[in-house]
N, CA and C atoms as a LAMMPS dump frame, in Angstrom:
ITEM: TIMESTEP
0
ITEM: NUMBER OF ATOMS
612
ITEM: BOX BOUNDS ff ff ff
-5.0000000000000000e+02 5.0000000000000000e+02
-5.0000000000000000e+02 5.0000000000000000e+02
-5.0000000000000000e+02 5.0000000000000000e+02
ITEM: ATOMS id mol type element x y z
1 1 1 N 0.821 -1.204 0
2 1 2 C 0 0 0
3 1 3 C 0.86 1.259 0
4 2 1 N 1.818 1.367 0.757
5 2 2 C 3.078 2.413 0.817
6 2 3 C 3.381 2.558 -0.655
7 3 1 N 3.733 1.86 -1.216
8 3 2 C 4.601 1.627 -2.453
9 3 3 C 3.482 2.447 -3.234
10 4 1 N 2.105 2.027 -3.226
11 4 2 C 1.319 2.382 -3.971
12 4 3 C 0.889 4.146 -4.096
13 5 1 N 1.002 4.377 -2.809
14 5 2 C 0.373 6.251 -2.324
15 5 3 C 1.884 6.753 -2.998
16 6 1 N 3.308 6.139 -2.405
17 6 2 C 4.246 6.893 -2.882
18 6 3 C 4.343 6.975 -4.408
19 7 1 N 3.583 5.954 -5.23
20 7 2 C 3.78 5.85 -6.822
21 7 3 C 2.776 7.155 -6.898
22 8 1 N 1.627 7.171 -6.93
23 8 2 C 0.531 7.803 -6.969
24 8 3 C 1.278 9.856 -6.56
25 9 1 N 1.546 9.644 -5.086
26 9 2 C 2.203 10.966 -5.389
27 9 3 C 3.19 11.714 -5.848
28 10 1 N 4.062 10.663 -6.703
29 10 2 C 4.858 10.819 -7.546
30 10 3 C 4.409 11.063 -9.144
31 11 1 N 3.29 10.355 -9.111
32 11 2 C 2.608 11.079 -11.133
33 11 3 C 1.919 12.437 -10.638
34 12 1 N 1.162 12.363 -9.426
35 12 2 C 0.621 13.485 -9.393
36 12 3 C 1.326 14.645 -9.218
37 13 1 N 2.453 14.909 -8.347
38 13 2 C 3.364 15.901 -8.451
39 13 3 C 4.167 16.339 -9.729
40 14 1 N 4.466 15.466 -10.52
41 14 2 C 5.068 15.917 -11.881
42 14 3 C 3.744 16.312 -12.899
43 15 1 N 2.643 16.38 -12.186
44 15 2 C 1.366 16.803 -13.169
45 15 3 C 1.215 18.073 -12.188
46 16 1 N 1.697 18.739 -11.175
47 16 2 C 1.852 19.997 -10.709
48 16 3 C 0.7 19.761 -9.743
49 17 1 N -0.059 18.598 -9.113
50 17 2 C -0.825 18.562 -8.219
51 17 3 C -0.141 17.961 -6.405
52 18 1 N -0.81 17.911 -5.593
53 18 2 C -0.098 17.466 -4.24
54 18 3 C -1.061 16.77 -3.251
55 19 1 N -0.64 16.077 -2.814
56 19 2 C -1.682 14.859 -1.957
57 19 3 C -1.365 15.824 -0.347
58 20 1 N -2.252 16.455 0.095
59 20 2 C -1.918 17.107 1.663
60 20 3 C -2.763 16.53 2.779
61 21 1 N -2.684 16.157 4.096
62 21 2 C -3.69 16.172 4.825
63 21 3 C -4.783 17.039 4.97
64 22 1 N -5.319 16.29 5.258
65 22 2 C -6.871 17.143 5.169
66 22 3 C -6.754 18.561 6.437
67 23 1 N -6.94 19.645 6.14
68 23 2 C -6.675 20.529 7.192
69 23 3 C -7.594 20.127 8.49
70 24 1 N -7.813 20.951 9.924
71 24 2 C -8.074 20.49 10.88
72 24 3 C -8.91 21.803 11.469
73 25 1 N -8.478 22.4 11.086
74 25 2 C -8.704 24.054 11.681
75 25 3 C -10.389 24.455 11.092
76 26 1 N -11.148 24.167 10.087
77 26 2 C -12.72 24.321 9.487
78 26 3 C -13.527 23.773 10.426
79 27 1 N -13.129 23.382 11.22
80 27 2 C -13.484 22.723 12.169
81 27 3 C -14.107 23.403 13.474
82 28 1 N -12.7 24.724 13.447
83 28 2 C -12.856 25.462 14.606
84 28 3 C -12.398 26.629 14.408
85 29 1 N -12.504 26.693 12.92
86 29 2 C -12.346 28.695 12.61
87 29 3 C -12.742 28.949 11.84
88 30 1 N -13.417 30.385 11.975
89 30 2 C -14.394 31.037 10.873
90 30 3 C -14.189 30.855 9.81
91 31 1 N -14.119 30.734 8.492
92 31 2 C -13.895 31.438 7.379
93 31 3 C -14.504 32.226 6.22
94 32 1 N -14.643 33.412 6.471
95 32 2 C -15.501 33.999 5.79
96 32 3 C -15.17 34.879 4.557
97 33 1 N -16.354 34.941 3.959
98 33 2 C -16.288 35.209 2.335
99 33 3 C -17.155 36.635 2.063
100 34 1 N -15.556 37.004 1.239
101 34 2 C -15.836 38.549 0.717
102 34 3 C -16.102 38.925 -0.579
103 35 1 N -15.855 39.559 -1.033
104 35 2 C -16.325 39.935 -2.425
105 35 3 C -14.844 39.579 -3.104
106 36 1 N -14.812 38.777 -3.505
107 36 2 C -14.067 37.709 -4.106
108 36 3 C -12.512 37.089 -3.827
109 37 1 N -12.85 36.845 -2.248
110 37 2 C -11.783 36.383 -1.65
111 37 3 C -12.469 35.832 -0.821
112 38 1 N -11.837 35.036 0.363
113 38 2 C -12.03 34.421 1.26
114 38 3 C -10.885 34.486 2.293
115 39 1 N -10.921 34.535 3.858
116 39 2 C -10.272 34.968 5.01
117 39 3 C -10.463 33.693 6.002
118 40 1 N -9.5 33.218 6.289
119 40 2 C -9.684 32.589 7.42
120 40 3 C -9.558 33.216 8.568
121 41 1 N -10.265 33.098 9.324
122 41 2 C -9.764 34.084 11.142
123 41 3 C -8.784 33.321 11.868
124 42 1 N -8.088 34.351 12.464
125 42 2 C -7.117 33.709 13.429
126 42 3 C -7.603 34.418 14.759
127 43 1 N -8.693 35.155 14.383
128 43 2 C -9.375 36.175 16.086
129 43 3 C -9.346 35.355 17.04
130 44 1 N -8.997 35.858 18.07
131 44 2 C -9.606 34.639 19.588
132 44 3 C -10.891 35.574 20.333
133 45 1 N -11.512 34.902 20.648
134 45 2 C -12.547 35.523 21.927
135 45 3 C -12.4 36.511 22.276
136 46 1 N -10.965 37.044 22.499
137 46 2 C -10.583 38.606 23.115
138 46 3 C -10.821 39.541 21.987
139 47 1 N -10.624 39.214 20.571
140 47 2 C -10.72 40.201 19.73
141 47 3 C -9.321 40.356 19.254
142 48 1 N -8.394 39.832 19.854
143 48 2 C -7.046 39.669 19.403
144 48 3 C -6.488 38.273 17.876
145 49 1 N -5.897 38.846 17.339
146 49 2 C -5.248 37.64 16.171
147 49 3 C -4.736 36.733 17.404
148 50 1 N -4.385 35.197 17.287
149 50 2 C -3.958 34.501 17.779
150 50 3 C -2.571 33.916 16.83
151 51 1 N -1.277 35.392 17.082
152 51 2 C -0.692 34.997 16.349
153 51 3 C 0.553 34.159 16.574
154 52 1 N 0.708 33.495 18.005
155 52 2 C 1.1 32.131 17.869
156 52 3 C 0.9 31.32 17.432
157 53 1 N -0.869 31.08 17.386
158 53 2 C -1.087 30.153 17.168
159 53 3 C -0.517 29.635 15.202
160 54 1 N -1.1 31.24 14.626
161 54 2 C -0.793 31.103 13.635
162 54 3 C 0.606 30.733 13.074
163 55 1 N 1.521 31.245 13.772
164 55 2 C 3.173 31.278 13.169
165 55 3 C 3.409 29.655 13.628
166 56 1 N 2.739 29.127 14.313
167 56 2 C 2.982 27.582 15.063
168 56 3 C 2.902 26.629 13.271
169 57 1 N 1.025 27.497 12.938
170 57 2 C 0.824 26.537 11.724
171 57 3 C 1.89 26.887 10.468
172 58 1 N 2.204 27.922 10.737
173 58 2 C 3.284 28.582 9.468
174 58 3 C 4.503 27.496 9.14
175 59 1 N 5.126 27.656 10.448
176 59 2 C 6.263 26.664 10.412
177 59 3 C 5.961 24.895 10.075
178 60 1 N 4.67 24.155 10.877
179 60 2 C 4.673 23.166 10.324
180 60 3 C 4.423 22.93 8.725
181 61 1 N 3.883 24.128 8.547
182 61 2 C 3.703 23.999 7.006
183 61 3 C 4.906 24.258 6.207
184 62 1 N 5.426 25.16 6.884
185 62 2 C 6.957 25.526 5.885
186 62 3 C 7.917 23.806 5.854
187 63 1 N 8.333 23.638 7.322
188 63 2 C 8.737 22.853 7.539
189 63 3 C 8.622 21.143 6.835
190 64 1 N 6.845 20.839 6.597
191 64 2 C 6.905 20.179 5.762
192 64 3 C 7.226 20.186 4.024
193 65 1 N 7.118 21.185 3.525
194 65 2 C 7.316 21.429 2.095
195 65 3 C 8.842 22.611 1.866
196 66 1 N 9.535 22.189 2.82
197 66 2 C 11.148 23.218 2.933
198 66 3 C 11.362 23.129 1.512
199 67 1 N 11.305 21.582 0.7
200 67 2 C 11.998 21.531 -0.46
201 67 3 C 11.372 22.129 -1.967
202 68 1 N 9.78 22.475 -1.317
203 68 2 C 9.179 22.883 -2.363
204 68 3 C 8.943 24.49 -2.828
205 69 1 N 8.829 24.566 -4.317
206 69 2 C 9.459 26.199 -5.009
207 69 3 C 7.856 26.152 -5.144
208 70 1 N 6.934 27.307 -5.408
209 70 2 C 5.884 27.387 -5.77
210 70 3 C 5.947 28.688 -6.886
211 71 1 N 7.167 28.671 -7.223
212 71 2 C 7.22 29.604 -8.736
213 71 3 C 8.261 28.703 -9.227
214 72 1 N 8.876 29.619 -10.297
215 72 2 C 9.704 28.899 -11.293
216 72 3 C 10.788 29.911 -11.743
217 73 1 N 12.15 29.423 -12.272
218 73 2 C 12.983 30.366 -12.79
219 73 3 C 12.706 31.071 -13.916
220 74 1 N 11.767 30.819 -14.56
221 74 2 C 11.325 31.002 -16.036
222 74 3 C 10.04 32.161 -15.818
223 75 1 N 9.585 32.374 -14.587
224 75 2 C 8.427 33.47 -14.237
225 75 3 C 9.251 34.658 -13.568
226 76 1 N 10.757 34.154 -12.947
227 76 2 C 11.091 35.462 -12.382
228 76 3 C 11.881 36.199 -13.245
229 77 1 N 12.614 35.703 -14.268
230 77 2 C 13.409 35.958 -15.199
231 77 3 C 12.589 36.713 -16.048
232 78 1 N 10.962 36.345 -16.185
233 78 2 C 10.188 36.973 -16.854
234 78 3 C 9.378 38.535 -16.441
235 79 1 N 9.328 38.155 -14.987
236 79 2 C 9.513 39.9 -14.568
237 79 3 C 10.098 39.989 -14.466
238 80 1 N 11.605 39.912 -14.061
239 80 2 C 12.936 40.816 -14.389
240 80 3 C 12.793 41.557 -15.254
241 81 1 N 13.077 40.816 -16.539
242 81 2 C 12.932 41.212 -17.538
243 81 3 C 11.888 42.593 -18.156
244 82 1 N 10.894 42.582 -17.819
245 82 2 C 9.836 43.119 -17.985
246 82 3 C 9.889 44.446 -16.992
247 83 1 N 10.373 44.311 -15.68
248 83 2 C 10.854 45.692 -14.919
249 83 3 C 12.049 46.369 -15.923
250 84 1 N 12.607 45.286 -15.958
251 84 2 C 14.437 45.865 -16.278
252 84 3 C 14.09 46.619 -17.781
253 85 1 N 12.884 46.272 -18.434
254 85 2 C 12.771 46.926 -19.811
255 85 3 C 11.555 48.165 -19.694
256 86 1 N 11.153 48.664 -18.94
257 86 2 C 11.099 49.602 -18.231
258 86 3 C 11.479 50.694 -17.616
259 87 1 N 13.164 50.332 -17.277
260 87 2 C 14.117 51.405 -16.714
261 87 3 C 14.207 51.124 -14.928
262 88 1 N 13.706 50.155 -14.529
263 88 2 C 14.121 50.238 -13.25
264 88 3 C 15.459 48.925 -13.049
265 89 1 N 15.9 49.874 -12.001
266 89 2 C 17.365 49.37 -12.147
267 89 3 C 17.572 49.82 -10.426
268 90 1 N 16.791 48.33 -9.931
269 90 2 C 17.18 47.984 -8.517
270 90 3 C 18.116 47.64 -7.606
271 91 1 N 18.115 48.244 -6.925
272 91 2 C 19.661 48.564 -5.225
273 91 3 C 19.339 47.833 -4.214
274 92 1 N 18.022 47.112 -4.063
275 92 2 C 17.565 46.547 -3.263
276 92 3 C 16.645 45.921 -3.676
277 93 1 N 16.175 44.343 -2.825
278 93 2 C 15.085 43.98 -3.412
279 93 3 C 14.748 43.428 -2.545
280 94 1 N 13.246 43.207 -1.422
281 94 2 C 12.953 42.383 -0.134
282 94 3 C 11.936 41.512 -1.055
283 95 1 N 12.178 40.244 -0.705
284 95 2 C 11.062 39.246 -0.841
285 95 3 C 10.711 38.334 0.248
286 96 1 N 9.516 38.179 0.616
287 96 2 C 8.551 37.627 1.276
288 96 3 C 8.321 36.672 1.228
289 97 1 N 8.522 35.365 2.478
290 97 2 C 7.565 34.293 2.726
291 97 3 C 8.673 33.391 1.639
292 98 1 N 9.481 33.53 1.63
293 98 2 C 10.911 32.71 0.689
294 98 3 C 10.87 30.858 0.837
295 99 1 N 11.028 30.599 2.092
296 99 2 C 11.177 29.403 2.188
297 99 3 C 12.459 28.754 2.342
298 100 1 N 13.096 28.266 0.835
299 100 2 C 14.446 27.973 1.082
300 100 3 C 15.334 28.904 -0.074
301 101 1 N 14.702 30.396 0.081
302 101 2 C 15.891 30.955 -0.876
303 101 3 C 15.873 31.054 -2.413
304 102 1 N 14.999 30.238 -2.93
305 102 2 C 14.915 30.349 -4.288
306 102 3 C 14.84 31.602 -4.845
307 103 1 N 13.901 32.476 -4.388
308 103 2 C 13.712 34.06 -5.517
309 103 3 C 14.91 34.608 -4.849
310 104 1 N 15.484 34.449 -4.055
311 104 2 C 16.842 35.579 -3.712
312 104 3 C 17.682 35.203 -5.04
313 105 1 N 17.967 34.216 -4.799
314 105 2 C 18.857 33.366 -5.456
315 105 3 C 18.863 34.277 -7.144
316 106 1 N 17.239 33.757 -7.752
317 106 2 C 17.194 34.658 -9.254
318 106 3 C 17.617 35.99 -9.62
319 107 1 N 16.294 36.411 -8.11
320 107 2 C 17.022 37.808 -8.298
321 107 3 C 18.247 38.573 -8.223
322 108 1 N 18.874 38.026 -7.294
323 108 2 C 20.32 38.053 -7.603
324 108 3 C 20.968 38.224 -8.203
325 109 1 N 20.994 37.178 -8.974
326 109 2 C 21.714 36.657 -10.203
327 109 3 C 21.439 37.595 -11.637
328 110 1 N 20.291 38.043 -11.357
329 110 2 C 19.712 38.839 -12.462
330 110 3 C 19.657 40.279 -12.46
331 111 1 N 19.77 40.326 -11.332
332 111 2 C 19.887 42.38 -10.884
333 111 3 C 21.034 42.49 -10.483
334 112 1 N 21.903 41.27 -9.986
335 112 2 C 23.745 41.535 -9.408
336 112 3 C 23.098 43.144 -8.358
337 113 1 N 22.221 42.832 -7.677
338 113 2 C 21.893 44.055 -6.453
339 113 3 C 21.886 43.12 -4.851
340 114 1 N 21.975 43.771 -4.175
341 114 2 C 21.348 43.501 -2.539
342 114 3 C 19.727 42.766 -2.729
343 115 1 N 19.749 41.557 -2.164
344 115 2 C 18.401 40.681 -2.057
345 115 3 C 18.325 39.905 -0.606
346 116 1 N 17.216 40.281 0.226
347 116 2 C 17.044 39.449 1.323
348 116 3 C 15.356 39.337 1.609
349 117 1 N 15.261 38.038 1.237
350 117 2 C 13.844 37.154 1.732
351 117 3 C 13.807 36.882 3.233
352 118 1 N 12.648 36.91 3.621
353 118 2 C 12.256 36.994 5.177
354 118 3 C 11.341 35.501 5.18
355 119 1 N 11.204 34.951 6.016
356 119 2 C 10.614 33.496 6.472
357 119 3 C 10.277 33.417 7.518
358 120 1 N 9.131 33.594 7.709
359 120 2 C 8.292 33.522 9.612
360 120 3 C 9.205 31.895 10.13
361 121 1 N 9.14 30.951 9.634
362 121 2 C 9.863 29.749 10.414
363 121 3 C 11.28 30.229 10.621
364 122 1 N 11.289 29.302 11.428
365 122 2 C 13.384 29.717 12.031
366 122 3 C 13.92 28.605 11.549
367 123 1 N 13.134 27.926 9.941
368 123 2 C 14.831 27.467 9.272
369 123 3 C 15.276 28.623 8.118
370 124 1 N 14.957 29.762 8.25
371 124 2 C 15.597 31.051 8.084
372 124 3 C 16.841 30.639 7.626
373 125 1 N 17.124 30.497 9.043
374 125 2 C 18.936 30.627 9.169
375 125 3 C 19.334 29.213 8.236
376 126 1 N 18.97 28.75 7.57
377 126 2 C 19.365 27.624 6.91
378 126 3 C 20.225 27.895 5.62
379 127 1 N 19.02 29.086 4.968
380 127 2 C 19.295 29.316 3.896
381 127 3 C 20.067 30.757 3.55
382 128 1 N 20.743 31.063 2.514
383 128 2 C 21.551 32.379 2.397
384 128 3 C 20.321 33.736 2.052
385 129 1 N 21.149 34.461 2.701
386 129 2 C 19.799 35.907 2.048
387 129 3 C 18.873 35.975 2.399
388 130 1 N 18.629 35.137 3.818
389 130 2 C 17.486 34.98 4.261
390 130 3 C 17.007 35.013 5.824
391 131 1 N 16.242 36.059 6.167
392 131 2 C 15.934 36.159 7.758
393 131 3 C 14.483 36.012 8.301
394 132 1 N 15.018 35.441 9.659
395 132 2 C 13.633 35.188 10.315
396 132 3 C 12.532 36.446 10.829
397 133 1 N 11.379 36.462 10.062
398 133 2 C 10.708 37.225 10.236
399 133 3 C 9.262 37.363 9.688
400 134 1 N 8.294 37.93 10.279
401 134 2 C 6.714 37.856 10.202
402 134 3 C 6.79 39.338 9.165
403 135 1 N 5.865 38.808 7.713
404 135 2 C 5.891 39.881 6.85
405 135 3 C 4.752 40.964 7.628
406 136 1 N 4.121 40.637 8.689
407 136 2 C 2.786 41.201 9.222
408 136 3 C 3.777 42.604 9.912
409 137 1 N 4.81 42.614 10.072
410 137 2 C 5.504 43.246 10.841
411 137 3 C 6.788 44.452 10.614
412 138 1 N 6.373 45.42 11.176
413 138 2 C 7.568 46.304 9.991
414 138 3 C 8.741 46.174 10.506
415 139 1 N 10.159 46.19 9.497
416 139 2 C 11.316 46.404 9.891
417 139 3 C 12.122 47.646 9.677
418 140 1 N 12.441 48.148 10.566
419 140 2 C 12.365 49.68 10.794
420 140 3 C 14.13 50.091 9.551
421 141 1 N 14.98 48.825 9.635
422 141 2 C 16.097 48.838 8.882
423 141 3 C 15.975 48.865 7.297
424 142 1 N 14.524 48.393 7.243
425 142 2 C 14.346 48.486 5.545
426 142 3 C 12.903 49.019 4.604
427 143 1 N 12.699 50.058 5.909
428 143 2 C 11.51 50.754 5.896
429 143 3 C 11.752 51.883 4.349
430 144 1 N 11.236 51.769 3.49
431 144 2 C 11.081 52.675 2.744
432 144 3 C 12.334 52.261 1.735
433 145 1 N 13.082 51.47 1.713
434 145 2 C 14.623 50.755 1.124
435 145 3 C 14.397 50.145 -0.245
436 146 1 N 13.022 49.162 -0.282
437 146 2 C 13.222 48.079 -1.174
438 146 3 C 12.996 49.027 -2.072
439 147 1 N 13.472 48.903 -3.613
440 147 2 C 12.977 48.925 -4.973
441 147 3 C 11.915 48.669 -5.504
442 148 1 N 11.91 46.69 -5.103
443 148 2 C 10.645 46.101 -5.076
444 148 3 C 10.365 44.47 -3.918
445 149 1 N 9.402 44.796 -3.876
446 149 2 C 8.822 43.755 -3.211
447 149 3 C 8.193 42.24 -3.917
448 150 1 N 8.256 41.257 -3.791
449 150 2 C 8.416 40.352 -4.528
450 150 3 C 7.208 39.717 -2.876
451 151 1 N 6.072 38.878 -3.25
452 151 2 C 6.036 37.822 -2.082
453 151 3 C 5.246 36.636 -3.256
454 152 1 N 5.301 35.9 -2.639
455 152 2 C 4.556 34.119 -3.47
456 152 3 C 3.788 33.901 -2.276
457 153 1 N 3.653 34.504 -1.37
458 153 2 C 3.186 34.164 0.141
459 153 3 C 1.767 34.719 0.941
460 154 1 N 1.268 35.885 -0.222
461 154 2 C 0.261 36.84 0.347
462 154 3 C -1.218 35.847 0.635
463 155 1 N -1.024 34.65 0.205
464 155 2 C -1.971 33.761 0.846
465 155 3 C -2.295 33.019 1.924
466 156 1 N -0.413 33.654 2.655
467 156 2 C -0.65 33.085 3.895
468 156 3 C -0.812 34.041 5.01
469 157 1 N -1.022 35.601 4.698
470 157 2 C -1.237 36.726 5.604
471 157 3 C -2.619 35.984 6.246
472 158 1 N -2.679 36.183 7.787
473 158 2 C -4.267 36.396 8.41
474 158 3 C -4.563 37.835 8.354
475 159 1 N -3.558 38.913 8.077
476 159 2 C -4.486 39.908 7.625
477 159 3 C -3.523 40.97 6.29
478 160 1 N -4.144 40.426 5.213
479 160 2 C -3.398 40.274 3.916
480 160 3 C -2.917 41.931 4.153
481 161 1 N -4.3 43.058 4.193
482 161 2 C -3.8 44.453 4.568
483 161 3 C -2.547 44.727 5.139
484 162 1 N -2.896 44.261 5.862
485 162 2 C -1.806 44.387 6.859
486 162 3 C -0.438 44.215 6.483
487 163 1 N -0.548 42.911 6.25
488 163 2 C 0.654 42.663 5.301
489 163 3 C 1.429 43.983 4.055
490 164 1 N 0.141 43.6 3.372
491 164 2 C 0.368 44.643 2.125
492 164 3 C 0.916 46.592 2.627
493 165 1 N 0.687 46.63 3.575
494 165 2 C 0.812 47.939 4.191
495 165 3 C 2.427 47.975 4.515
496 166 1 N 2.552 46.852 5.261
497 166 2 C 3.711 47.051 5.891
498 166 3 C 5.016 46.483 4.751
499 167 1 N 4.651 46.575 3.795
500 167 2 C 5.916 46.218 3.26
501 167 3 C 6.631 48.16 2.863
502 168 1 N 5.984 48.894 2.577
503 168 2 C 6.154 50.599 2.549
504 168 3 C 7.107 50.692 1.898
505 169 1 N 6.453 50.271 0.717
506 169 2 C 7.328 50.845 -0.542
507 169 3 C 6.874 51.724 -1.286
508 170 1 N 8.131 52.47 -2.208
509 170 2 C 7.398 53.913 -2.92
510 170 3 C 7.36 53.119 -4.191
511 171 1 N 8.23 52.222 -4.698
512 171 2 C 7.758 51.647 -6.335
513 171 3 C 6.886 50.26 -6.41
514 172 1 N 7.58 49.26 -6.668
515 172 2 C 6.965 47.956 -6.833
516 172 3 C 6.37 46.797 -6.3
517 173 1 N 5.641 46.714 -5.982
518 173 2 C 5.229 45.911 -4.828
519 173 3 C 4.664 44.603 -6.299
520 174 1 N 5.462 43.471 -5.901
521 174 2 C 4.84 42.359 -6.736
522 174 3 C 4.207 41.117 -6.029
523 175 1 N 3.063 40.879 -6.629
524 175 2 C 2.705 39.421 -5.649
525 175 3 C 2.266 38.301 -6.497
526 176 1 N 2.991 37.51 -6.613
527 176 2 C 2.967 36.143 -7.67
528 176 3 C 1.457 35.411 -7.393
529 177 1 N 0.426 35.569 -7.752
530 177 2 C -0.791 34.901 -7.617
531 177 3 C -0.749 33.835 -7.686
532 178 1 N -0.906 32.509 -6.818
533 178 2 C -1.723 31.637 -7.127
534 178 3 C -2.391 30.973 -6.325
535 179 1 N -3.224 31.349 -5.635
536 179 2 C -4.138 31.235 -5.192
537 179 3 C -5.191 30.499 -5.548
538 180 1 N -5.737 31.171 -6.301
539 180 2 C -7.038 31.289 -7.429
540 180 3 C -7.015 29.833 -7.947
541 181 1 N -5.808 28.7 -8.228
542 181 2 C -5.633 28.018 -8.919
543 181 3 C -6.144 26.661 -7.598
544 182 1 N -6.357 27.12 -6.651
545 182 2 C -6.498 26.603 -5.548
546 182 3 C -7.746 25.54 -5.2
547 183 1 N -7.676 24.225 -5.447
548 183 2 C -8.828 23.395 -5.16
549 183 3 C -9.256 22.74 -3.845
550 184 1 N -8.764 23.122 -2.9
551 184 2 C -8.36 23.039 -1.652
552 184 3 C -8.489 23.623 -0.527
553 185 1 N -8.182 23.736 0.971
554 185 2 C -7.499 24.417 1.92
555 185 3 C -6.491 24.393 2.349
556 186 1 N -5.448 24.972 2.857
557 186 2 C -4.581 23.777 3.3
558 186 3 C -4.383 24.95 4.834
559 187 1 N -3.981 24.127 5.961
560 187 2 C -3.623 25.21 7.039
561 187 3 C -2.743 26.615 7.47
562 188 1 N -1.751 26.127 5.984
563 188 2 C -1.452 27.498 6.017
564 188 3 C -1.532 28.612 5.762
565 189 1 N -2.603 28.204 4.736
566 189 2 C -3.121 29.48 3.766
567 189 3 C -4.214 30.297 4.385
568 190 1 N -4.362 31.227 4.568
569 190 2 C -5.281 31.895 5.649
570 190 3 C -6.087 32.789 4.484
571 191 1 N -5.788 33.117 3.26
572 191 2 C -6.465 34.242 2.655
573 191 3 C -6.06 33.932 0.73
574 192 1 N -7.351 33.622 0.41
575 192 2 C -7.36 33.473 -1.02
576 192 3 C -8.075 33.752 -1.884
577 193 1 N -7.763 33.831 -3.377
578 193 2 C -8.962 34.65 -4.164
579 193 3 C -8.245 34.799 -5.629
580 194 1 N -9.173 35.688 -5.782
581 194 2 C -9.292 35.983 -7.705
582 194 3 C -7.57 36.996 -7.291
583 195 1 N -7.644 38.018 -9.058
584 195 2 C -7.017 38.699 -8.958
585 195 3 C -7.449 40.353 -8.386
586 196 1 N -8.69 40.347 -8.65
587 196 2 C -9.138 41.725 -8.265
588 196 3 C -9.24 41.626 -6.635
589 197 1 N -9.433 40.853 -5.965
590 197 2 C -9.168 41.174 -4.552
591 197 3 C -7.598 40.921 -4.304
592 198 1 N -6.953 41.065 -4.513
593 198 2 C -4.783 41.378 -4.334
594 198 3 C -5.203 43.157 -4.832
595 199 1 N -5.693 43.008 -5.638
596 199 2 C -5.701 44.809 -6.357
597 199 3 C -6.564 45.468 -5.408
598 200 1 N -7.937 44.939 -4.801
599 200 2 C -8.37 45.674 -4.04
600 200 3 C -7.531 45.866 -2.437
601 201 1 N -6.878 44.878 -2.119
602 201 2 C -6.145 44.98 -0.292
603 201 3 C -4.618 45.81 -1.1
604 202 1 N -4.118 45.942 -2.653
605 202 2 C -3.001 47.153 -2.286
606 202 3 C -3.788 47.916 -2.448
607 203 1 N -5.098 48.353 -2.691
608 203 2 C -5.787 49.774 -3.069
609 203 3 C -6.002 50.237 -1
610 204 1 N -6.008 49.411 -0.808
611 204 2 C -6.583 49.884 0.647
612 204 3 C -4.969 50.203 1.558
């Protein structure tokens, strides 16, 4: 039977799909639906986010999929490209919710500028260019700094605004959608949707 689930999630992953446990949390948290998104709550009784609880689920989730990219070299090369033919010509670049380093890595390589991805889990320190930290949260050292903002991650904000606020940038703020493509829940994802709700939480 082993032999069999591991064959099985082996065609299905090279067909870009993933076998996950069934989440646990619908169980015992709101999730409510907006005009074309959806929010999971992390509120407790007090009226407060419960954001241990949340960064607890962050990490088991990071932790299980450390090895997995949810973009590609061929999409960042493709906005590079597409900024860089434009005229911007970046000194800095913060990206969000990284994992193990992959978009530092491109961008890097492709802007030869300063790149550091942030990762709420503490295998942070694992990877190069990369620090431990909650995107919900401002860092006063790179307040107003980045060029552009890069996240693959805005699906895992419990409060995407929030998020989106605190990154306080004056040019580019990019957020790799995929969400939308989403047949699922999974526990880490707290906030998902079309494209016009990402356009409506940077409008706010």
């Amino acid at each position: 039977m082993s032999l069999l689930k591991d064959t099985v999630r082996r065609v299905l992953y090279r067909l870009g799909y993933q076998i996950v446990p069934a989440p646990k949390w619908p169980t015992n948290r709101n999730v409510t639906e907006h005009s074309g998104y959806r929010l999971v709550s992390w509120m407790g009784d007090d009226g407060e986010y419960d954001v241990a609880g949340y960064r607890r689920e962050q990490e088991r989730g990071n932790r299980a999929k450390i090895e997995q990219v949810w973009t590609n070299e061929a999409n960042l090369q493709f906005i590079s490209r597409w900024l860089q033919g434009r005229g911007l010509v970046p000194q800095f670049i913060l990206c969000h919710g990284t994992r193990n380093g992959f978009e530092q890595k491109v961008f890097s390589g492709f802007f030869q500028c300063d790149v550091i991805g942030t990762e709420i889990s503490s295998t942070a320190t694992q990877f190069p260019m990369t620090v431990q930290a909650d995107f919900h949260e401002p860092m006063a050292e790179w307040d107003r700094r980045a060029d552009i903002v890069y996240s693959n991650s805005l699906d895992h904000a419990y409060d995407p605004a929030k998020a989106l606020a605190r990154a306080r940038i004056n040019p580019v703020p990019i957020h790799h959608v995929k969400a939308s493509r989403r047949l699922g829940i999974e526990n880490i994802c707290a906030f998902w949707g079309q494209h016009e709700s990402y356009r409506h939480k940077v409008g706010q």
